[in-house]
C-alpha positions as CSV (number, residue, x, y, z in Angstrom):
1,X,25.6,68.5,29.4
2,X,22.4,68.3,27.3
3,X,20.3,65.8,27.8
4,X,19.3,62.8,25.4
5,X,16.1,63.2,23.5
6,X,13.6,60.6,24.6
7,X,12.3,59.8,21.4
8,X,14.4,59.5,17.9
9,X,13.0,61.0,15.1
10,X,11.1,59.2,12.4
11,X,11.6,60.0,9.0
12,X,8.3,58.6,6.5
13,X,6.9,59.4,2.7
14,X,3.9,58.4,1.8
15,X,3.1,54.8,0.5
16,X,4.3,53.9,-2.9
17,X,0.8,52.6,-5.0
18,X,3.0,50.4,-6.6
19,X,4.8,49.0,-3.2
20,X,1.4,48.8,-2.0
21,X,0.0,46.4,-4.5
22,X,2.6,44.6,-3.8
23,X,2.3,44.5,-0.1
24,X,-1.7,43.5,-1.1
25,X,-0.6,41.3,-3.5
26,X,1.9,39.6,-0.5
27,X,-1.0,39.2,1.7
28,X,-3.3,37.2,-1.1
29,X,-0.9,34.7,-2.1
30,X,0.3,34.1,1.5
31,X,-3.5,33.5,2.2
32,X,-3.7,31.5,-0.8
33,X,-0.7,29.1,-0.4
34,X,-1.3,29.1,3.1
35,X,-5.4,27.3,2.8
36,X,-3.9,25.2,-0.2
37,X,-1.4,24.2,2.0
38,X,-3.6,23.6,5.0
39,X,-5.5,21.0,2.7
40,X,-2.3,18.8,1.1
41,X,-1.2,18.8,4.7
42,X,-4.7,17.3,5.8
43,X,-4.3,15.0,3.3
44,X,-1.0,13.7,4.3
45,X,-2.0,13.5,7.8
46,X,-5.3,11.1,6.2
47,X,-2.5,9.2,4.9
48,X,0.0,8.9,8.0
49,X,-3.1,8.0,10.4
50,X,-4.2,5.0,8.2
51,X,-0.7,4.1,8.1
52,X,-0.2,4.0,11.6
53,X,-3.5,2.4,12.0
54,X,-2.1,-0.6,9.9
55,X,1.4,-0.4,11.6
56,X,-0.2,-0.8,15.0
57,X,-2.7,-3.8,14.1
58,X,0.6,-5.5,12.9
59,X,-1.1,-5.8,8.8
60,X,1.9,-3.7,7.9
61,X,5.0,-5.9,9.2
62,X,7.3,-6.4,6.4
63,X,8.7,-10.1,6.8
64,X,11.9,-11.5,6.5
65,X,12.9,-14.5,4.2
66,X,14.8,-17.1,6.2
67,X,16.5,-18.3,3.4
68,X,17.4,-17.8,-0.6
69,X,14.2,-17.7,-2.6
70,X,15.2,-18.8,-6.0
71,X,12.8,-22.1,-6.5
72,X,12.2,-23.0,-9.7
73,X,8.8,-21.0,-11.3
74,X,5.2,-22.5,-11.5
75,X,4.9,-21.4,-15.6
76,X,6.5,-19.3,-18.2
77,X,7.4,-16.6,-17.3
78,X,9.3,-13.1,-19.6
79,X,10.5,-10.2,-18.6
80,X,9.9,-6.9,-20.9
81,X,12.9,-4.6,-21.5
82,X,12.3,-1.6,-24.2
83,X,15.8,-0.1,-24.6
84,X,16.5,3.1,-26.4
85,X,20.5,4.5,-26.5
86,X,20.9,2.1,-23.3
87,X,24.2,0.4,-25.4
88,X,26.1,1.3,-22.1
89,X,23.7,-0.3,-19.1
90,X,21.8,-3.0,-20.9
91,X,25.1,-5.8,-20.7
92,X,25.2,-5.4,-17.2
93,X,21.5,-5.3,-16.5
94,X,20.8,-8.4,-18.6
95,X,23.9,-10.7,-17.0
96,X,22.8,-9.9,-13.5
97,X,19.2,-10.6,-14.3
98,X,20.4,-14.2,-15.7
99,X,22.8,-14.6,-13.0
100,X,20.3,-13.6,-10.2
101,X,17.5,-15.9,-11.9
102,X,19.0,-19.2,-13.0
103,X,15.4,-20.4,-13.5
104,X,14.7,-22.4,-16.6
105,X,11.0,-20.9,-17.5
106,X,12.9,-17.8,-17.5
107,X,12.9,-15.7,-20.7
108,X,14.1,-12.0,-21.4
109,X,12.5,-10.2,-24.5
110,X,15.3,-6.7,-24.9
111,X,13.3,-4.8,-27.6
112,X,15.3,-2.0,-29.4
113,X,15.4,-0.3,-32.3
114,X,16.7,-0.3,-36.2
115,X,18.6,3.0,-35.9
116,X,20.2,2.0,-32.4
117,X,23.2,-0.2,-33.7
118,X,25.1,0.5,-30.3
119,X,22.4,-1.4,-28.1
120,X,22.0,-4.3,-30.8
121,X,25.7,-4.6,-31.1
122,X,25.9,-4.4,-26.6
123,X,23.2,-7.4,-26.6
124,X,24.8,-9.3,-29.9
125,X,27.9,-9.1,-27.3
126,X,26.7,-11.4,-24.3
127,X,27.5,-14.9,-24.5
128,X,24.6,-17.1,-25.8
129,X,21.9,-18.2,-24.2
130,X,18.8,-19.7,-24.5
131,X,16.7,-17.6,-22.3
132,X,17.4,-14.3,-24.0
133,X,15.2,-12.9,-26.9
134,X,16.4,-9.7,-28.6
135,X,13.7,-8.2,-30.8
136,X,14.5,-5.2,-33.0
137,X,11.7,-3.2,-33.7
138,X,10.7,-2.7,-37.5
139,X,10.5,1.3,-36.9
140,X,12.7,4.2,-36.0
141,X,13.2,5.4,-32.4
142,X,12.4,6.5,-30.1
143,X,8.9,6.4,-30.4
144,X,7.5,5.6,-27.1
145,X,8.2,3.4,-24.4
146,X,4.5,1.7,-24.5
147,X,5.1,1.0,-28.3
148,X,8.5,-0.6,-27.6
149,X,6.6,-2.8,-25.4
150,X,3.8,-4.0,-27.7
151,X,6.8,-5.1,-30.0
152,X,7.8,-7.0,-27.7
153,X,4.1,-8.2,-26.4
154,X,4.0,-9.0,-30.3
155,X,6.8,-11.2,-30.2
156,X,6.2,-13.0,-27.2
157,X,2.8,-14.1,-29.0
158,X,4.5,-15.3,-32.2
159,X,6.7,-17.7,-29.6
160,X,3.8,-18.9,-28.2
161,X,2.4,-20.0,-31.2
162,X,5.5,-21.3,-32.0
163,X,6.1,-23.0,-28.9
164,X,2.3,-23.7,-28.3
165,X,3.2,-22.8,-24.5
166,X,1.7,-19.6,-23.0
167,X,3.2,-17.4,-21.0
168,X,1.9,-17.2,-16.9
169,X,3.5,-14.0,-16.2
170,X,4.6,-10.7,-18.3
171,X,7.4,-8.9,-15.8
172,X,8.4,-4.9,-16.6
173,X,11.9,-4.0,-16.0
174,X,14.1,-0.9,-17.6
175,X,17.5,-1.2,-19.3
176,X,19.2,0.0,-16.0
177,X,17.7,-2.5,-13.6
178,X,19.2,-4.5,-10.9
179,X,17.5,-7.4,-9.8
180,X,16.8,-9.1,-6.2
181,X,17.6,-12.7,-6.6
182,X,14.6,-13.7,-4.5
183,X,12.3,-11.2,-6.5
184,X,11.4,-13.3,-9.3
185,X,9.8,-16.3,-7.2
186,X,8.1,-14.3,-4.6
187,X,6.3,-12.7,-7.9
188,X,5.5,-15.9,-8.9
189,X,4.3,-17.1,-6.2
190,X,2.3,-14.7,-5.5
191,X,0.3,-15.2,-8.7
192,X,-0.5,-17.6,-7.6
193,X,-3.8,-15.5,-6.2
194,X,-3.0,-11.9,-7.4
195,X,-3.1,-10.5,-11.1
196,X,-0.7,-7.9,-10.4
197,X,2.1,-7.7,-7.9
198,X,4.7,-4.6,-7.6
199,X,7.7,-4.8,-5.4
200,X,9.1,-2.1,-4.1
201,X,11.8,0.4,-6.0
202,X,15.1,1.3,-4.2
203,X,17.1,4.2,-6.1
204,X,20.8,4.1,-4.9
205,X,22.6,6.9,-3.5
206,X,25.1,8.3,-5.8
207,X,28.1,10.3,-4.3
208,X,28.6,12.7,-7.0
209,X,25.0,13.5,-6.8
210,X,23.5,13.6,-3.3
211,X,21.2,16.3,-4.2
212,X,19.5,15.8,-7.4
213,X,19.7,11.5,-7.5
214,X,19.5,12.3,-3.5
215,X,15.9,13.3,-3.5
216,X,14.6,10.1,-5.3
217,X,15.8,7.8,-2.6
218,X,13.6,10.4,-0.4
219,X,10.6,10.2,-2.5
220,X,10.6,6.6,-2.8
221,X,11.0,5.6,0.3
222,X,7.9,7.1,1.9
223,X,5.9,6.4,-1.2
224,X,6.8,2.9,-1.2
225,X,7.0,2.1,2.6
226,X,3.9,4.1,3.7
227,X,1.7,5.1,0.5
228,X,1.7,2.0,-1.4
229,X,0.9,0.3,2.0
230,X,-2.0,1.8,2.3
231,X,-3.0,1.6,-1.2
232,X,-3.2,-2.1,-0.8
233,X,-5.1,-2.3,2.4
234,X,-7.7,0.3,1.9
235,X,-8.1,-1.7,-1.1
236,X,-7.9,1.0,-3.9
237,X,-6.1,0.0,-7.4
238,X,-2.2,-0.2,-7.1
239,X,-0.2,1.6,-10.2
240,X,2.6,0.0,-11.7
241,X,6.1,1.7,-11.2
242,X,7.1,0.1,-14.8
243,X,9.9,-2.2,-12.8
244,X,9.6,-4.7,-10.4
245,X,6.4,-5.6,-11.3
246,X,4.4,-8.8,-12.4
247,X,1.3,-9.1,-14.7
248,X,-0.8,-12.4,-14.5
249,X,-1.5,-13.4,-18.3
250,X,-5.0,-13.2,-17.2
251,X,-5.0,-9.7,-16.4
252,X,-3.1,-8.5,-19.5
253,X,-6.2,-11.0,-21.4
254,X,-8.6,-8.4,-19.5
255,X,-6.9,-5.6,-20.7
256,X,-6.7,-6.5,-24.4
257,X,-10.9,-6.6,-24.1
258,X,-11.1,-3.6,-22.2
259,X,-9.2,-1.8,-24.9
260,X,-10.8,-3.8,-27.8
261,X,-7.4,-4.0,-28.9
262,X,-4.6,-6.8,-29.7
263,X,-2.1,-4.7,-27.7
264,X,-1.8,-4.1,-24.1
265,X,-0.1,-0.8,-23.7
266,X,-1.3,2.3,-24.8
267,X,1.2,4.0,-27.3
268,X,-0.5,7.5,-27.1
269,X,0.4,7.5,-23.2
270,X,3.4,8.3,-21.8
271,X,2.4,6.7,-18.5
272,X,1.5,3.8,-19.6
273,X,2.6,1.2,-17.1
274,X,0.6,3.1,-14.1
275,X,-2.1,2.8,-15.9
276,X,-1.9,-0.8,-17.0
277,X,-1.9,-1.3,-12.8
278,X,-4.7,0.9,-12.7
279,X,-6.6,-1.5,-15.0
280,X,-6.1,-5.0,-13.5
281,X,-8.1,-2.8,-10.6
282,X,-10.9,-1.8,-13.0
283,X,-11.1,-4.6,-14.9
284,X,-11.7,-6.9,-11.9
285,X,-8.4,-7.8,-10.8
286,X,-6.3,-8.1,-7.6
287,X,-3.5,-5.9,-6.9
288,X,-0.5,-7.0,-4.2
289,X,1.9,-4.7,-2.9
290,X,4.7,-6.9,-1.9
291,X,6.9,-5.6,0.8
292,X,9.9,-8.7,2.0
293,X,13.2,-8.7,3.2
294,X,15.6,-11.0,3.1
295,X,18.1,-13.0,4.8
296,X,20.5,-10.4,5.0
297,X,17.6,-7.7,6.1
298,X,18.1,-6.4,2.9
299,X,14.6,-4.9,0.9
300,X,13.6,-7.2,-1.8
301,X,13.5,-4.3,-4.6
302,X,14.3,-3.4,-7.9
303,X,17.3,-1.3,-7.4
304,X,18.4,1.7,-9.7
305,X,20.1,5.0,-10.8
306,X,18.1,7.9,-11.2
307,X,19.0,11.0,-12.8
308,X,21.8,13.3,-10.9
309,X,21.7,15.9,-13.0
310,X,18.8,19.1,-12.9
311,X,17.9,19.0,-16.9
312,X,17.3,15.0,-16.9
313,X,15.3,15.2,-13.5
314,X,13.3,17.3,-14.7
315,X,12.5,15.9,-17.9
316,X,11.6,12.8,-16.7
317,X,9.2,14.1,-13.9
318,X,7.7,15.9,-16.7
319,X,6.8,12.7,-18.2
320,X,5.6,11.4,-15.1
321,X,3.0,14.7,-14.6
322,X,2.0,14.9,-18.5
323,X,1.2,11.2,-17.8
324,X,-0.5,10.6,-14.3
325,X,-2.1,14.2,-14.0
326,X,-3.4,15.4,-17.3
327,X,-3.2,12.2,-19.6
328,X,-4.5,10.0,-16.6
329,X,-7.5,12.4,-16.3
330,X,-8.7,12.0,-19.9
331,X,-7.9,8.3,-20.3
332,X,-9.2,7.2,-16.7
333,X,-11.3,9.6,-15.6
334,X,-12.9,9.2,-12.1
335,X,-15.4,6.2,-12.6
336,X,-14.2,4.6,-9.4
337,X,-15.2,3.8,-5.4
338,X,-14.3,6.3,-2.6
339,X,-10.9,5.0,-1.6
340,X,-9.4,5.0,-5.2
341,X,-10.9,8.7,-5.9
342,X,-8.7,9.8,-3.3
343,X,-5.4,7.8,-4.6
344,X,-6.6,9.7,-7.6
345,X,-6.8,12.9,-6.4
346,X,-3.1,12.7,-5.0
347,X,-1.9,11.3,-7.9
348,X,-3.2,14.2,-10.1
349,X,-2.4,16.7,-7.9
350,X,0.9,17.7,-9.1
351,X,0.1,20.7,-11.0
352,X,-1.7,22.1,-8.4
353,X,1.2,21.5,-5.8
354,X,3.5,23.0,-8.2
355,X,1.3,26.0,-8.7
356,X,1.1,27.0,-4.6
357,X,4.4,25.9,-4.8
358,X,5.7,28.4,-7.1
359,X,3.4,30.9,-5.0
360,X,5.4,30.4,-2.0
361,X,9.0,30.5,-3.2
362,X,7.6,34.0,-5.2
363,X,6.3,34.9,-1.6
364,X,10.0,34.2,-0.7
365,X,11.4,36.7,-3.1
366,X,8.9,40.0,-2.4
367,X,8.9,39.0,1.1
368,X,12.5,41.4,1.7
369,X,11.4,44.0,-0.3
370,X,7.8,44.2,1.2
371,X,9.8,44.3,4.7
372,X,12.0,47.1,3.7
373,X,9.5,48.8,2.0
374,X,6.6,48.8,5.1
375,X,10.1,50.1,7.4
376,X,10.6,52.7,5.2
377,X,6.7,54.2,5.3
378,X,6.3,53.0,2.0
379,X,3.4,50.7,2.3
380,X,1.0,50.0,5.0
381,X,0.6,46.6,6.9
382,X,-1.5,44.8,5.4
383,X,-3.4,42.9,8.6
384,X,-3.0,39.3,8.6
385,X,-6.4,38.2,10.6
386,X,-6.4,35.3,13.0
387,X,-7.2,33.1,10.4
388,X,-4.3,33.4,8.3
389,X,-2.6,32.9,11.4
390,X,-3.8,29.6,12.5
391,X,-3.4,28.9,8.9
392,X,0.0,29.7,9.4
393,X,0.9,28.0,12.6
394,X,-1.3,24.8,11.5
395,X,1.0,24.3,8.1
396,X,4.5,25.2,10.3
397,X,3.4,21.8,13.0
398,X,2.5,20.0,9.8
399,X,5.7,21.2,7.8
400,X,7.6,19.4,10.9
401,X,5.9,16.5,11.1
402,X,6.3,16.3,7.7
403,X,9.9,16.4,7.6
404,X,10.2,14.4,10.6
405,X,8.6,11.2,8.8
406,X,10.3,11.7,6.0
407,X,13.6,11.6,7.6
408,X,12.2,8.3,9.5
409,X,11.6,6.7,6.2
410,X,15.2,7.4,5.1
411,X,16.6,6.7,7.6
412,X,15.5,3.3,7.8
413,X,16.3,1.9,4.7
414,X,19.9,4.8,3.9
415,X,20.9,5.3,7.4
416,X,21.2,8.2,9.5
417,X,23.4,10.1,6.8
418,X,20.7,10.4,4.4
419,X,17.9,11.0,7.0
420,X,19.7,14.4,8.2
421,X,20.2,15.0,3.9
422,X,16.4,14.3,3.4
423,X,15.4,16.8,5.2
424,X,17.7,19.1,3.7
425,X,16.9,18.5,0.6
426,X,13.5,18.7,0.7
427,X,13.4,21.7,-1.1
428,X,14.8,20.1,-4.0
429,X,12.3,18.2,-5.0
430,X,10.0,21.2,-4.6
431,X,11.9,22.6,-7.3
432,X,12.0,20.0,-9.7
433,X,8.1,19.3,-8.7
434,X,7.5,23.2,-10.0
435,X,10.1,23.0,-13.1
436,X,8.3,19.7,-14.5
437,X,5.1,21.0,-13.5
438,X,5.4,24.0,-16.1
439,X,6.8,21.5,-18.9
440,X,4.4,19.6,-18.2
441,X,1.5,22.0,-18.8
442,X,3.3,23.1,-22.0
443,X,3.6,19.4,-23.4
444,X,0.1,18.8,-23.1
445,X,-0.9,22.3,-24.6
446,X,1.0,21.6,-27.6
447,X,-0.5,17.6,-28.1
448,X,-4.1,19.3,-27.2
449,X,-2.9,21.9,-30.4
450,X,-2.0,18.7,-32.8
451,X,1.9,18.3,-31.8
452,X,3.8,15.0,-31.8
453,X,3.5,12.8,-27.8
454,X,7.2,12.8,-27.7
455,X,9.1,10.0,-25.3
456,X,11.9,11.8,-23.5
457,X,13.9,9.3,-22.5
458,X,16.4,8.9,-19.9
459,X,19.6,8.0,-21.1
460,X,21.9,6.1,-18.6
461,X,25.5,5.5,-18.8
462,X,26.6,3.7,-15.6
463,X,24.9,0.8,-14.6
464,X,24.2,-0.3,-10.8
465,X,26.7,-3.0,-10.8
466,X,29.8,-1.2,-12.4
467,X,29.6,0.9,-9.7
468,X,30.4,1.2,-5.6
469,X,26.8,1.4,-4.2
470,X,27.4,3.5,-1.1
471,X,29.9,2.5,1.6
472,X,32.0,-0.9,2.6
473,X,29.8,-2.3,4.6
474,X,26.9,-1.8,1.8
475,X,29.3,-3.8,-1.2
476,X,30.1,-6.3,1.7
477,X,26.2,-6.7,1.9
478,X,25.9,-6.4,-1.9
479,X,28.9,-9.4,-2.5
480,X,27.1,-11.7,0.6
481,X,24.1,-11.4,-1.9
482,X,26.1,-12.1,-4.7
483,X,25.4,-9.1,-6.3
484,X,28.2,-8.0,-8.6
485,X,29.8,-4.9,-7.2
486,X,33.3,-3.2,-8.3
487,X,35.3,-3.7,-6.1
């Protein structure tokens, strides 16, 4: 009986040039993604140690109202709705917003358009009443959302010439917004010492789309339970999230000279209610980030659908790049102290997140074919060097943590459900983050080249309200708050 050989036989061919480079070319944009990495992970942890700092000296506590908040308002004060093709949502939106705020210095300015005869005939629809002003704009839509609200800025003058009482407070809500009752006179009140005051906004799980709509309730969660805290108590300028947010009519005064201008939003930007909150900051203002709960335990936020499917997600995070990143770097440069350079810096960072981003998931697709290739003799190892490895290790700790607090932050305000989802999904928004990324980049090319600032609009068709939010015990909640559910 023979024997078995004590060594198998290899069989090798010399390396590929072309598998080669691309074992080289492995090796660089690993080392690549992995420093650029290294740094936004650095960054983070800046953020979750300042965070914790707060949370431990007891500044962050969110508290809890003992009872409805609904008192009646110290001034005037409107609430601006631009609505384009919103013939669907804006009933809804506008009878909960009445029935939430029964306060008489209440008034709601709807601006919409000529050539949108669904939405004016939606708003002609609702019974009458005094506190609602619909005011058709004299142009064509869409042209952009910042233009629809100087028509309605407009407006709200000619009443107060009219009326010869001036407004106190200018509030920003969309067409698919549903209201906290108690929101309206905790803004108020705190005008009384702030210019500026943003609550927080809640996007509502949507069962047919716990991916896509999924990732928002992610997203907003950390950024508006830990990154707006510490906005506000390092001091640095607080941007407006274009809801659930309250201008003094002092601030919007300082605006209007800061632009030498009779209008207060920027038409030419596609951001423009970050940067209105941005200039409150800069023009001497003070910014609140107001965090409450109520009775019920309940967030006091501005609650809302966001897209569920991949096309409209990505089209409006475009927006949201083309404005913060490359239009917020030519309109508000980085004149500004220490603390609000940084905000900057993340909230410009996009493209370059999406760019290492894109370099990983590549590093994803050669990785099997670099693998096979190096087991085949057809390309060499390309050594990694210890530093690449303690890049690598660093980034895999942080990429846990990461996830870990994100989960946390879910889990808190969606339950344990959506915590196990978030981190699932995480590599969703990575996606989207790299698809609006590259629209982004290409808008912005072709404005630079003379092309049309185009407002891409999300169009919704089901409004919070007409809906089941996400569970019994959640429309229980909802009806003990007497927010209108279906049943």
């Amino acid at each position: 009986m023979s024997s078995l050989p004590t060594s198998w036989p290899t069989f090798s061919w010399p390396a590929h040039p072309a598998l080669q480079w691309l074992a080289v070319v492995e090796h660089e944009l690993l080392l690549f993604a992995a420093i650029w990495f290294a740094i936004f992970a650095i960054d983070e942890l800046a953020v979750d140690l300042v965070w914790l700092r707060i949370r431990l000296s007891g500044r962050a506590s969110t508290p809890r109202l003992t009872q409805p908040c609904n008192s009646e308002l110290n001034g005037l004060a409107v609430v601006l709705v631009p609505a384009w093709l919103e013939s669907r949502v804006i009933g809804p939106m506008v009878r909960h917003a009445m029935q939430s705020w029964p306060q008489r210095n209440l008034r709601i300015y709807v601006g919409c358009y000529r050539n949108d005869p669904a939405t004016i005939a939606a708003l002609s629809s609702l019974a009458p009443d005094p506190r609602l002003r619909v005011v058709v704009h004299d142009r064509d839509g869409p042209t952009t959302k910042a233009d629809c609200l100087n028509r309605i800025y407009r407006a709200i003058c000619e009443d107060e010439r009219r009326s010869a009482v001036r407004v106190r407070a200018l509030i920003l809500h969309d067409a698919e917004d549903m209201v906290h009752p108690a929101a309206l006179t905790l803004m108020d009140r705190a005008l009384d010492t702030a210019d500026f005051v943003q609550l927080p906004v809640r996007p509502e799980p949507q069962r047919a789309s716990p991916w896509i709509a999924g990732h928002y309730c992610d997203e907003f969660a950390e950024a508006h339970a830990r990154d707006m805290v510490v906005r506000h108590h390092i001091g640095a300028a607080l941007p407006s999230a274009g809801v659930g947010c309250a201008f003094s009519r002092r601030a919007i005064d300082r605006i209007l000279v800061a632009r030498s201008s009779n209008e207060p939003f920027a038409a030419e930007c596609l951001t423009e209610d970050y940067e209105c909150g941005l200039l409150v900051h800069e023009t001497g203002g003070r910014s609140v980030f107001l965090r409450v709960r109520d009775q019920y335990g309940a967030l006091v936020a501005t609650r809302e659908f966001f897209p569920s499917n991949l096309v409209a997600s990505v089209r409006q995070k475009t927006r949201w790049v083309h404005g913060i990143a490359f239009q917020g770097w030519d309109r508000l440069g980085w004149k500004c102290a220490a603390g609000d350079v940084w905000m900057r810096l993340r909230d410009r960072r996009g493209p370059l997140v999406a760019l290492v981003l894109a370099a990983a998931y590549l590093l994803v697709v050669l990785w099997p074919l670099i693998v096979l290739a190096k087991f085949a003799g057809l390309a060499q190892t390309v050594e990694d060097g210890l530093l690449l490895k303690a890049l690598l290790a660093f980034n895999l700790a942080c990429l846990v943590w990461r996830l870990v607090m994100r989960a946390v932050f879910t889990g808190r305000e969606y339950g344990a459900v959506e915590a196990v989802r978030a981190v699932l999904r995480f590599p969703v928004g990575n996606v989207i983050a790299v698809l609006a990324a590259r629209r982004a980049i290409t808008a912005y090319v072709r404005v630079l080249a003379g092309g049309r600032l185009r407002w891409e609009h999300t169009v919704h068709h089901v409004h919070v309200s007409q809906t089941a939010i996400d569970g019994p015990s959640q429309i229980a909640s909802a009806k003990e708050r007497s927010i209108p559910v279906a049943a």
